[in-house]
Each structure stands twice: as structure tokens, then as C-alpha cells.
C-alpha positions in Angstrom: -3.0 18.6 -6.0 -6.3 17.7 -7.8 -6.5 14.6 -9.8 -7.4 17.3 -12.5 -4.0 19.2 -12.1 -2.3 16.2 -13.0 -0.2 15.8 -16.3 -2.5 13.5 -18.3 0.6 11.1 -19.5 1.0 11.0 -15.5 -2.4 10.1 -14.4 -2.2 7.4 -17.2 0.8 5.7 -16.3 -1.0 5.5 -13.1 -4.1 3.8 -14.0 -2.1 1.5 -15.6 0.1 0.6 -12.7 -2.6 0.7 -10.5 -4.5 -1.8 -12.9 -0.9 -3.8 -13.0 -1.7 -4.6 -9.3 -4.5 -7.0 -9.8 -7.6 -7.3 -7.4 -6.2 -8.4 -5.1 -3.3 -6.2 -4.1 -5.7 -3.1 -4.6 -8.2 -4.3 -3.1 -6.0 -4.2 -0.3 -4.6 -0.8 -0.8 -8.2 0.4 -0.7 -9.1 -1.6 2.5 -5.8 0.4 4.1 -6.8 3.9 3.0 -10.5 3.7 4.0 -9.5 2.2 7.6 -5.5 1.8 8.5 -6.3 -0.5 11.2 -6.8 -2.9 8.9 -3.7 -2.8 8.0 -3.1 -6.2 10.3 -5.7 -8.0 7.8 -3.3 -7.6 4.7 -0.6 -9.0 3.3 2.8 -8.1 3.4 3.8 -8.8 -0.2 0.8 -7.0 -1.7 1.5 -4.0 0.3 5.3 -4.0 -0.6 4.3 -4.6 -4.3 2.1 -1.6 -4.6 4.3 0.9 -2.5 7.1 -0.5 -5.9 4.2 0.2 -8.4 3.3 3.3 -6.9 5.2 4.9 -4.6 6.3 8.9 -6.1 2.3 9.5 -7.5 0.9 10.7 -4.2 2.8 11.3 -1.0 -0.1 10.9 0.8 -0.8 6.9 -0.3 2.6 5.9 -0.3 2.4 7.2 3.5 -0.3 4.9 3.9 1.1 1.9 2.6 4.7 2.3 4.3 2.9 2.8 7.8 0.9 -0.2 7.0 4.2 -2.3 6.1 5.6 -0.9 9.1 2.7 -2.2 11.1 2.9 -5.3 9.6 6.5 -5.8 10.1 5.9 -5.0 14.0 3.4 -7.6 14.5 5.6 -10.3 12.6 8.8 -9.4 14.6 6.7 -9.7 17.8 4.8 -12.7 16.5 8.3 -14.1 16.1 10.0 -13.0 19.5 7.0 -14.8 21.4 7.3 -17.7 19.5 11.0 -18.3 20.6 10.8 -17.2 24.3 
């Protein structure tokens, strides 16, 4: 769907979610979409506080944030198990 197809109530309650987020946390975001290997350079918590703020606007982001999580998550859990070998 084009950003122009969108209800225009909709696309507002997004800006204003998105804006919620703070520089930060969408700075982040943005880092993730233009290159998801840096999703290993973010931080957990902003990532989890967007996919809250945003997740159900665009499949296609939320997918982006959860696989970022989820590679986050990996390297902690691993970071962790080699820590207490």
C-alpha cells in the first residue's frame, strides 16, 4: 500500500508515534531498514520500544525490527553461554 492509500487519521497517528520514539530510537530504526546488519550496532530496548509503538502500521517494518531483536537476542544469549563455559 502507498503511503497515499493510507487513511489520513492513520498516517497521523503514525507520525505521531513515530515522533514519540525520540532520535534516538528512530534513528535506529532507520539505521536497521537501510542496512539489517547493523542490527548488532543497536540497542535492544530501542528496538523493542519501537516494534510497541509501531508494530500493526507496516508489516514490512515490524519484520524488520523483530528480525533485528531476534538477532540481537542471539548474540546476547551466545555472548552469555561463552561467558559461563
Amino acid at each position: 500500500m502507498a503511503i497515499f492509500d493510507c487513511d489520513p487519521s492513520d498516517l497521523i497517528e503514525f507520525a505521531q508515534k513515530w515522533m514519540s520514539l525520540g532520535d534516538a530510537v528512530t534513528s535506529q530504526v532507520v539505521a536497521v531498514i537501510d542496512d539489517p546488519a547493523m542490527a548488532l550496532e543497536m540497542n535492544p530496548t530501542a528496538i523493542r520500544m519501537a516494534i510497541d509503538k509501531l508494530e500493526g502500521y507496516n508489516d514490512e517494518l515490524t519484520g524488520y525490527l523483530q528480525d533485528a531483536l531476534e538477532v540481537l537476542e542471539q548474540e546476547t544469549e551466545y555472548c552469555y553461554d561463552k561467558a559461563n563455559r
